[in-house]
VOLUMNU-93126 format. One line per 10 residues: number of its first residue (from 1); their letters; for each residue x, z, y of C-alpha. Coordinates in Angstrom, 2 decimals. Layout:
<sites>
NUM	A	X,Z,Y; ...
</sites>
This chain:
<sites>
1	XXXXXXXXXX	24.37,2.13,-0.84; 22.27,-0.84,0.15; 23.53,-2.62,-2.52; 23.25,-0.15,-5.29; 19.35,-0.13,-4.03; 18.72,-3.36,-4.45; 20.44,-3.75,-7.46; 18.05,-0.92,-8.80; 14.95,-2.74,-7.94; 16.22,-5.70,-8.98
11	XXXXXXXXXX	16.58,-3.69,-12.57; 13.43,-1.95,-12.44; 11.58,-5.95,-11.93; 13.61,-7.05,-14.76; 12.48,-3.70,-16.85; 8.80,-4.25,-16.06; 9.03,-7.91,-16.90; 10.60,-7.27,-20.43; 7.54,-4.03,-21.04; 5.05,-6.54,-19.59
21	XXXXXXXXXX	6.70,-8.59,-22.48; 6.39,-6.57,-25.26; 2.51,-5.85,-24.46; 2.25,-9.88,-24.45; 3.86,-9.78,-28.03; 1.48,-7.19,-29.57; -1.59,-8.93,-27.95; -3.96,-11.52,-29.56; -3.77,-13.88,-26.27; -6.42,-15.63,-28.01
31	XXXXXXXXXX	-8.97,-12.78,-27.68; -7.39,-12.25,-24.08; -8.32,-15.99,-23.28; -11.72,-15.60,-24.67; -12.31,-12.38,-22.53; -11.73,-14.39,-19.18; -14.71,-16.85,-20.18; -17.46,-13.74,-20.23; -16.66,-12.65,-16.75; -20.03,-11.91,-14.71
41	XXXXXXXXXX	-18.96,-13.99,-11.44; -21.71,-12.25,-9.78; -19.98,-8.96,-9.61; -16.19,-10.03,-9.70; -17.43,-12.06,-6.53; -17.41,-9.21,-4.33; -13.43,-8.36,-5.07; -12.25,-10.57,-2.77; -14.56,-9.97,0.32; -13.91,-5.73,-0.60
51	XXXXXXXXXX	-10.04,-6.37,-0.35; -10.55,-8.32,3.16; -12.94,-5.52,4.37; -10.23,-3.25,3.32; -7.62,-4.96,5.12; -9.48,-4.76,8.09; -10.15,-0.98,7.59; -6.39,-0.38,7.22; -6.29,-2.73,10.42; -8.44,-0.49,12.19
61	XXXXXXXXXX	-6.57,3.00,11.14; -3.36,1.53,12.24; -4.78,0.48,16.18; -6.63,4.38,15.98; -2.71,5.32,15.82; -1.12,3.08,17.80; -4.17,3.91,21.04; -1.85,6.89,22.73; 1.41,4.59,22.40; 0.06,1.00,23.59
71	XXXXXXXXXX	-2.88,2.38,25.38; -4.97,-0.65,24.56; -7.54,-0.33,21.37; -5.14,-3.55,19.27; -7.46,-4.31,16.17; -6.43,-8.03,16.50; -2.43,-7.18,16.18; -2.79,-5.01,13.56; -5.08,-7.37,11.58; -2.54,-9.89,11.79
81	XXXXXXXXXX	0.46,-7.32,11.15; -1.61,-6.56,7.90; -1.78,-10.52,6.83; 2.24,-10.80,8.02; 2.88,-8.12,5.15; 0.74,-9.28,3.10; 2.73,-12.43,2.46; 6.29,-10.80,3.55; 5.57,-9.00,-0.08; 4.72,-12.24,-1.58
91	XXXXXXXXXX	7.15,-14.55,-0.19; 10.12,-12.11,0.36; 12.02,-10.57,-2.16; 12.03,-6.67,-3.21; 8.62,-6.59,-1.07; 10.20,-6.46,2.64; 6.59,-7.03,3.71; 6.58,-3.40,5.10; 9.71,-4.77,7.49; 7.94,-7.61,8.46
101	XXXXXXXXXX	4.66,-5.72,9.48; 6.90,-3.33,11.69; 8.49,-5.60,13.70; 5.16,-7.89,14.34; 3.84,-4.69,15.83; 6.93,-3.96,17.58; 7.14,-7.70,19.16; 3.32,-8.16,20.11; 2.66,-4.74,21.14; 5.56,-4.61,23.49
111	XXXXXXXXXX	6.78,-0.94,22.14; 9.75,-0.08,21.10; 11.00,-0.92,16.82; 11.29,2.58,17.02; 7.60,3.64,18.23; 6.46,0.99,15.84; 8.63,2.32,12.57; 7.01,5.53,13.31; 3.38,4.28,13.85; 3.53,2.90,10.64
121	XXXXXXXXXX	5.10,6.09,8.68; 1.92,7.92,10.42; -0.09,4.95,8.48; 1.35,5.65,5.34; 1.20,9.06,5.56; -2.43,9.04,6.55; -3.24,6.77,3.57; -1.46,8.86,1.03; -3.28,12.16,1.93; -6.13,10.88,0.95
131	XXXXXXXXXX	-4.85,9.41,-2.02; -3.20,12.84,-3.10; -7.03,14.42,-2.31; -8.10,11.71,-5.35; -5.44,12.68,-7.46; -6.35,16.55,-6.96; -10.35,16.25,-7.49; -9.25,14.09,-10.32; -7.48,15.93,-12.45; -9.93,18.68,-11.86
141	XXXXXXXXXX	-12.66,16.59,-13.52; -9.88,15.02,-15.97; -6.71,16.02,-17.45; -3.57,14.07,-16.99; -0.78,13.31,-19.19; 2.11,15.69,-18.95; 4.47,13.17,-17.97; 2.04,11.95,-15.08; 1.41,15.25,-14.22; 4.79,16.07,-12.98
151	XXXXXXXXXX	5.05,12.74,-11.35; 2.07,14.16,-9.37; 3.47,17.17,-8.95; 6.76,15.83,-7.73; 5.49,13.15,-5.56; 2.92,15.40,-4.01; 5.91,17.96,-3.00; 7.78,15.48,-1.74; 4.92,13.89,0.49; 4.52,17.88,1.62
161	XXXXXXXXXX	8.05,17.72,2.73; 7.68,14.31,4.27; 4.40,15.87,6.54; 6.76,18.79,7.53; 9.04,17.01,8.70; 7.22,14.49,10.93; 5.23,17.37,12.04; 7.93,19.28,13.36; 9.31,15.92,14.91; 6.16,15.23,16.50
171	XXXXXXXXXX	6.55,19.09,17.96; 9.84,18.76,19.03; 9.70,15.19,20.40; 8.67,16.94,24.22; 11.79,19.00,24.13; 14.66,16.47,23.80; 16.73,16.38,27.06; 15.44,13.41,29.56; 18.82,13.17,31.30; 21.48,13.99,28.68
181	XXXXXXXXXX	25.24,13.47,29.66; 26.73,10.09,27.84; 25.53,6.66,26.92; 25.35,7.61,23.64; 23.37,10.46,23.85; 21.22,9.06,26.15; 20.54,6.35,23.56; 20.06,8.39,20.84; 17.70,10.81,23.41; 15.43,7.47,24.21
191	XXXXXXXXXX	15.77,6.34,20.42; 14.62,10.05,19.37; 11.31,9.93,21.90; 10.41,6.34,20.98; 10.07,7.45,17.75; 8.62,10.24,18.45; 5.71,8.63,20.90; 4.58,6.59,17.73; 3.59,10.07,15.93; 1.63,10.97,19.55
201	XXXXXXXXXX	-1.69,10.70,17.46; -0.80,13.44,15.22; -0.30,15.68,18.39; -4.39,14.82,19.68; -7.10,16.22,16.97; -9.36,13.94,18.32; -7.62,11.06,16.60; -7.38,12.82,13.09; -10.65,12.53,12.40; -11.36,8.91,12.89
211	XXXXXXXXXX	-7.91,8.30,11.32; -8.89,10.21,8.37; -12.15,8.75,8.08; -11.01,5.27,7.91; -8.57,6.29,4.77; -11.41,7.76,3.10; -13.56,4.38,3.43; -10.31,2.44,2.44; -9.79,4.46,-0.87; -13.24,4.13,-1.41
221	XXXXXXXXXX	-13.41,0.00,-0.96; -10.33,0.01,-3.51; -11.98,2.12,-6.16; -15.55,-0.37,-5.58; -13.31,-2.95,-6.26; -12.10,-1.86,-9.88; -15.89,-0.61,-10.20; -16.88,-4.15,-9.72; -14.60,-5.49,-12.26; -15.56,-3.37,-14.41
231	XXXXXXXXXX	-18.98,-4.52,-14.26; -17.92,-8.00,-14.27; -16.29,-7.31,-17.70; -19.38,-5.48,-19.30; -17.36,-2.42,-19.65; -19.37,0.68,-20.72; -17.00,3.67,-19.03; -18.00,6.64,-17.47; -17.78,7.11,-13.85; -14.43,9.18,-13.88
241	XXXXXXXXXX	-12.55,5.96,-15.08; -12.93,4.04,-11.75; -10.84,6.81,-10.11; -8.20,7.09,-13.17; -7.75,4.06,-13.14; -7.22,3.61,-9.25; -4.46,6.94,-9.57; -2.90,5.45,-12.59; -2.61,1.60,-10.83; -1.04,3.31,-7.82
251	XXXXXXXXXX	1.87,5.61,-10.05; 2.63,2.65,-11.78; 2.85,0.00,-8.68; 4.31,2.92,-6.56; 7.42,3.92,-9.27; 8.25,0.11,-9.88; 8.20,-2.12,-6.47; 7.90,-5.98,-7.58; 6.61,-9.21,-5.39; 3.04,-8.91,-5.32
261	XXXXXXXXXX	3.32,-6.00,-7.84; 3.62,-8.31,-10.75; 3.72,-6.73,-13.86; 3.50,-3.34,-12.98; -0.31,-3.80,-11.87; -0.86,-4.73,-15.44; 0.78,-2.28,-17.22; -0.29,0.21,-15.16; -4.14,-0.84,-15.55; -4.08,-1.25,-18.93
271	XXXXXXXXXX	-2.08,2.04,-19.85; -5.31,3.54,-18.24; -8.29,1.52,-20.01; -6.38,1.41,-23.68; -4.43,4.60,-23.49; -7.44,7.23,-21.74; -10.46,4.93,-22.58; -9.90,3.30,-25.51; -10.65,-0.12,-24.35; -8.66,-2.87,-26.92
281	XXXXXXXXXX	-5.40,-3.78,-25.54; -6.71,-7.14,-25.35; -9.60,-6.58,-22.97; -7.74,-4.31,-20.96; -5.30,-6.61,-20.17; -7.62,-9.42,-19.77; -9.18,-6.95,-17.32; -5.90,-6.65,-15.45; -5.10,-10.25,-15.21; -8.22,-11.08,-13.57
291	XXXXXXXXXX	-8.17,-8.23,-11.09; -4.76,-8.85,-9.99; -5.76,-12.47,-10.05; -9.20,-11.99,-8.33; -7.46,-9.51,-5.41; -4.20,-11.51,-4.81; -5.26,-15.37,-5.18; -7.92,-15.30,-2.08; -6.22,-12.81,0.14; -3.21,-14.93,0.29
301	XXXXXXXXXX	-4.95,-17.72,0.86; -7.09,-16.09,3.64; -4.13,-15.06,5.32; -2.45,-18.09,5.08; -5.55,-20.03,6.83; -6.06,-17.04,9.58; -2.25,-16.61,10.20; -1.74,-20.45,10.69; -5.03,-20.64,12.81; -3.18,-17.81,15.32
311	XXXXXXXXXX	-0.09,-19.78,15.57; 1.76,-17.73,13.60; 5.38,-18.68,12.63; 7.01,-17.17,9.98; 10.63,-17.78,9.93; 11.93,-15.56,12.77; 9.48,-12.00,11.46; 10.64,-12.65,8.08; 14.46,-12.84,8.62; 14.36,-9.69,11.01
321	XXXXXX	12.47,-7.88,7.86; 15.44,-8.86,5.54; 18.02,-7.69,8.65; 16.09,-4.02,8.73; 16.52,-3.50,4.88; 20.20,-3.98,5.75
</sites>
């Protein structure tokens, strides 16, 4: 099974390479080029220090979860688990960075790979909702393709089954024996609550809201950041395109899973401008190029810097990530 999977996304880079290809081959790279030298540094400026802030917002949503597991308010830790996936997605294959965050958490919070894998589902989860509130008010304002639609449609159902489920973990969690008879189901018993103390938060209303709130600001620093770039390229669109494109960039990065999300960032941005907005294919991908380029470039570098300036060391995190995709 593991291998068919990674064979699959192995496929599904190669796929988005060859599209990403084919765009390149229809496209006057010369108008492209000339595109790049009209950027307004004065707005695209602000990308970089929006994606940090954002990191750190993310950061902050993850210690909210983690405060009824660890009992200790960890910003720091989950900064840095942020920055470890940051470049486990760059410099691992298949984008293991996800791996790589869980067991940094695991290992510096002193809670169990369990607690942690569950803290960060809660994370996901938490950032999706609000996500799925941006597709709904959205397409409300907007029509979708068909074809995205039930995407939507399908992913959102899914997601609803997904929040069942870890809700009626979370309920049941209390209930599992504390002295059942056999080491292995006493293992699985203690595996079962570990994971189940890492959804505590969802069981305490008083963390929702703060958890909630910093997804809201975190959707909101992504969609300045495409708002900035768009003023950085002179781009006369109406408001509702900042939040298309921002749904659109996350279908397309979230159906195809490459390192650093190269190619299917671009495609997926500039499906949106040329396809819904008629911007020319040419600035649109111009456009996606320097976003991707303007978002990536400085936060890897700025994690690089802050992760060597903790100490950090690299080798033993990112071979454990590769041993949990296993």
């Amino acid at each position: 099974m593991n291998r068919w999977r990674r064979a699959a996304r192995v496929g599904s880079f190669i796929l988005i390479l060859a599209l990403l290809g084919i765009v390149l081959a229809f496209t006057d790279l010369e108008k492209t080029a000339k595109a790049f030298t009209g950027i307004k540094w004065r707005w695209a400026i602000w990308v970089p220090v929006l994606n940090v802030t954002n990191t750190f917002v993310e950061s902050l949503r993850l210690a909210i979860i983690l405060l009824p597991v660890t009992g200790r308010f960890a910003v720091h830790n989950c900064f840095n688990s942020a920055l470890v996936a940051i470049m486990g997605n760059i410099m691992l294959p298949l984008r293991f960075g996800d791996g790589a965050r869980t067991y940094y958490i695991a290992k510096t919070e002193k809670i169990s790979l369990s607690s942690a894998i569950s803290a960060i589902m809660l994370d996901r989860i938490a950032d999706f909702l609000l996500f799925f509130v941006i597709v709904a008010i959205t397409a409300g304002l907007y029509s979708f393709p068909p074809p995205l639609t039930k995407i939507g449609l399908s992913a959102a159902f899914i997601f609803a089954l997904s929040i069942g489920t870890i809700a009626a973990l979370a309920g049941i969690g209390s209930h599992v024996g504390q002295d059942p008879v056999g080491k292995i189901r006493r293992r699985a018993a203690r595996e079962i609550r570990n994971f189940v103390d890492g959804l505590s938060s969802m069981r305490n209303a008083g963390f929702l809201l703060p958890i909630l709130l910093c997804s809201t600001l975190s959707w909101l620093l992504r969609s300045s950041m495409l708002w900035f770039m768009f003023k950085a390229f002179s781009f006369d669109l109406p408001l509702i395109a900042t939040p298309m494109a921002l749904v659109l960039l996350n279908f397309g990065i979230a159906i195809v899973s490459t390192p650093a999300n190269l190619g299917g960032f671009e495609l997926a941005i500039v499906g949106a401008l040329n396809r819904l907005f008629s911007v020319k294919i040419e600035l649109a991908l111009s456009y996606a190029v320097a976003l991707h380029a303007i978002e990536v470039g400085p936060m890897i570098a700025f994690a690089m810097l802050f992760l060597w300036h903790e100490g950090f060391k690299t080798t033993e995190v990112l071979k454990t990530a590769e041993e949990m995709e296993k």
